[in-house]
C-alpha positions, 0 to 999 in steps of 0.5 A: 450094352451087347457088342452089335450097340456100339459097333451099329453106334460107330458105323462109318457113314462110308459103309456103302463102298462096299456097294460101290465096289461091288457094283463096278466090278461086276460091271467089269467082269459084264463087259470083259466076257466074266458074266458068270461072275457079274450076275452073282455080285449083281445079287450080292450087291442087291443083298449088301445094298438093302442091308446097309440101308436097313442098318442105316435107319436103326442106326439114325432111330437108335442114335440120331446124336451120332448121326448127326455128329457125323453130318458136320464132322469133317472126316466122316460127313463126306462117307454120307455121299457113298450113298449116293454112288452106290444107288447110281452104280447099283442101278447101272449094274442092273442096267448093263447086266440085266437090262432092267431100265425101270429098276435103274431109273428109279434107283436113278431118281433116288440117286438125284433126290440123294445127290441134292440132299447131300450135296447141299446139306453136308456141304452147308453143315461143314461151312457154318460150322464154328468149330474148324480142324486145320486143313492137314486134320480135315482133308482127306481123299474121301472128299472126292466122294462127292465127286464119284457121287455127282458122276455117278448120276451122270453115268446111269442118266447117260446110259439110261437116256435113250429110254426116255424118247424126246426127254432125251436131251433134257436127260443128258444135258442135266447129265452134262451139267453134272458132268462139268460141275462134278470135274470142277469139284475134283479141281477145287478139292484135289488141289486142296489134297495136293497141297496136304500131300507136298506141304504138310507132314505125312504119317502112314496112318494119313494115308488111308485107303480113301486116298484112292478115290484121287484116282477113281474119282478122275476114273468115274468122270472119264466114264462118265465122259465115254457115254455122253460121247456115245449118248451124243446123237440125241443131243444137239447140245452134246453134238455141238460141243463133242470135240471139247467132251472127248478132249476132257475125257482123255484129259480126266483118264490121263489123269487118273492113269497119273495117280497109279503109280503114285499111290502104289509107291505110296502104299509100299511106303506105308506098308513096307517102309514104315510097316504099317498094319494091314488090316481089314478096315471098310474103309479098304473098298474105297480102294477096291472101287477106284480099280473096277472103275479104271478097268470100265472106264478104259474099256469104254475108252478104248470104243470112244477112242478106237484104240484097241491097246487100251483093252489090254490095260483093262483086261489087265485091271479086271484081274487086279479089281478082281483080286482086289475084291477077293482079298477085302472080301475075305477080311470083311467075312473074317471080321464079322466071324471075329465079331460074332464070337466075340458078341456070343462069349460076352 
C-alpha cells in the first residue's frame, strides 16, 4: 500500500476547516481595505474547496468502512459539518469579494440540502448508537461545528436575501429559525464542554485546537445577527422582534469576547507549562477560522451598534487571523513536502 492509501484512508472528516479558514479571512481583509489580499485566497479557496471534495469521493468509493465509522464516531462524526460551513462561507466570499449572487445561492442551496442531511443523519447516528464513550472521552469543542454549520446558512441566506425580491421574507425568516435554533444548540453543547472543562481532568492533549470553536461558533452567530438586523427592512417578522435580535447579538459576541482570554491562557498551559508539541496537524484551521470570524463578526458589529471603537478590535484581529493563516499555512505546505518525499523514497 503507497502512502497516499492510508493516509486518504484516515483523512479526518474536518478537513474542510481549511476552507472555512480560508474563506473568513479573506472576507476579512475585503471589508478591512486588504483586497489584494482577499481576491487570492478567494481563488485558493475555489482550488482547496474542489480538491477536498474530489479526495472526498475517492475516499467513500475507496473505503466506505471508514466513511461510515466516522459517521457514528463521537470524535470525528461532528468534522462531517465542516462541509457545511465551508460551502456557506465559500459562497459568502463569492458574494462579498466578487459579487457573483448565482454562484453564492447555489453554494447556499448546497449549503441547506447538506445542513439537512448532516444534521439529522449524524445526529440520529450518535443517538442509536449501542456502544457510548463517557462524556469526558466523547465531547469535544469540535461539536460546535454543528453550530458554525447552521449559522452558516444563516449568513449567506441574509445576505443573499435581498436578491429574491418578494421571497425575501420567506428567505430570512427560515434565516432566523436558523438563527435561534443554531443559538439553542450552542447552549445545549456548550454546557455540556463546560461541564468537561471544570469537572473532569484535563490533559494537554484534551485540549486540541477545536476547542476554539467555543468561541467561533458565538462568533458566527454574532454575525450572523448583524445581517439579519440589516436585512430587517424586508422582513415584518425581523422589524417586529429587532430589539430582542440586537440584544442576542450583543449577547452572542460578549460571549465570544469572554472565551479569548480563556483560551489563550489555556493554550500557554498546554504549550508552555506542560510543553506540549506544536505541531502542524489540520485540525489547527479550526483555530484560525474562530479569529477571521471574530475580526468580521466585529466589524459588522460596530455598523449595527455605531460604535466605532470596535473597528479597532477588528482591525486588531485582522493581523492575528492573518498571522494565523500564514503560520498554519506553512505547516500544511511542510507536511505535504514531508509526505511526498516520503511516499517518493518508499
Amino acid at each position: 500500500m503507497s502512502a497516499g492509501r492510508p493516509a486518504l484512508a484516515t483523512m479526518h472528516p474536518a478537513s474542510f476547516a481549511l476552507v472555512m479558514a480560508t474563506g473568513i479571512v479573506s472576507i476579512a481583509c475585503q471589508l478591512l481595505g486588504l483586497p489584494g489580499l482577499a481576491a487570492p485566497l478567494l481563488w485558493m479557496n475555489g482550488v482547496f474547496y474542489s480538491v477536498l471534495w474530489l479526495l472526498t469521493v475517492v475516499r467513500l468509493v475507496r473505503f466506505p468502512d471508514r466513511v461510515l465509522a466516522d459517521l457514528s464516531h463521537h470524535g470525528r462524526a461532528v468534522g462531517f459539518f465542516t462541509t457545511v460551513a465551508a460551502t456557506c462561507v465559500l459562497g459568502s466570499q463569492a458574494w462579498v469579494i466578487r459579487g457573483a449572487w448565482t454562484l453564492a445561492t447555489g453554494l447556499w442551496a448546497v449549503g441547506i440540502l447538506l445542513w439537512a442531511a448532516i444534521t439529522y443523519g449524524v445526529l440520529t447516528a450518535l443517538t442509536v448508537k449501542t456502544d457510548k464513550p463517557a462524556l469526558a472521552d466523547g465531547i469535544n469543542g469540535g461539536w460546535l461545528v454543528a453550530v458554525v454549520a447552521a449559522q452558516s446558512v444563516c449568513v449567506l441566506g441574509a445576505q443573499l436575501a435581498d436578491g429574491f425580491g418578494s421571497r425575501a421574507p420567506d428567505v430570512l425568516l427560515f434565516c432566523l429559525v436558523l438563527w435561534l435554533g443554531g443559538g439553542m444548540l450552542y447552549v445545549w453543547i456548550i454546557s455540556l464542554i463546560f461541564y468537561r472543562y471544570t469537572f473532569f481532568p484535563m490533559s494537554p492533549s484534551d485540549l486540541a485546537p477545536p476547542y476554539w470553536i467555543n468561541m467561533g461558533a458565538v462568533a458566527i452567530s454574532t454575525l450572523a445577527g448583524t445581517l439579519l438586523v440589516a436585512a430587517a427592512p424586508l422582513s415584518p417578522v425581523l422589524l417586529d422582534i429587532l430589539p430582542f435580535v440586537k440584544g442576542l447579538t450583543l449577547l452572542f459576541w460578549a460571549t465570544a469576547t469572554w472565551w479569548i482570554p480563556m483560551l489563550v491562557i489555556l493554550g500557554v498551559w498546554r504549550h508552555v507549562y506542560r510543553r506540549f508539541p506544536l505541531a502542524y496537524d489540520p485540525l489547527y484551521w479550526g483555530a484560525v477560522f474562530p479569529l477571521g470570524m471574530y475580526t468580521v463578526c466585529t466589524f459588522r458589529l460596530a455598523g449595527v451598534f455605531d460604535a466605532p471603537v470596535l473597528l479597532a478590535v477588528s482591525r486588531v484581529f485582522l493581523y492575528v487571523a492573518i498571522t494565523a493563516w500564514s503560520l498554519t499555512a506553512v505547516g500544511m505546505f511542510l507536511d505535504l513536502t514531508r509526505a511526498a518525499k516520503y511516499s517518493a523514497a518508499s
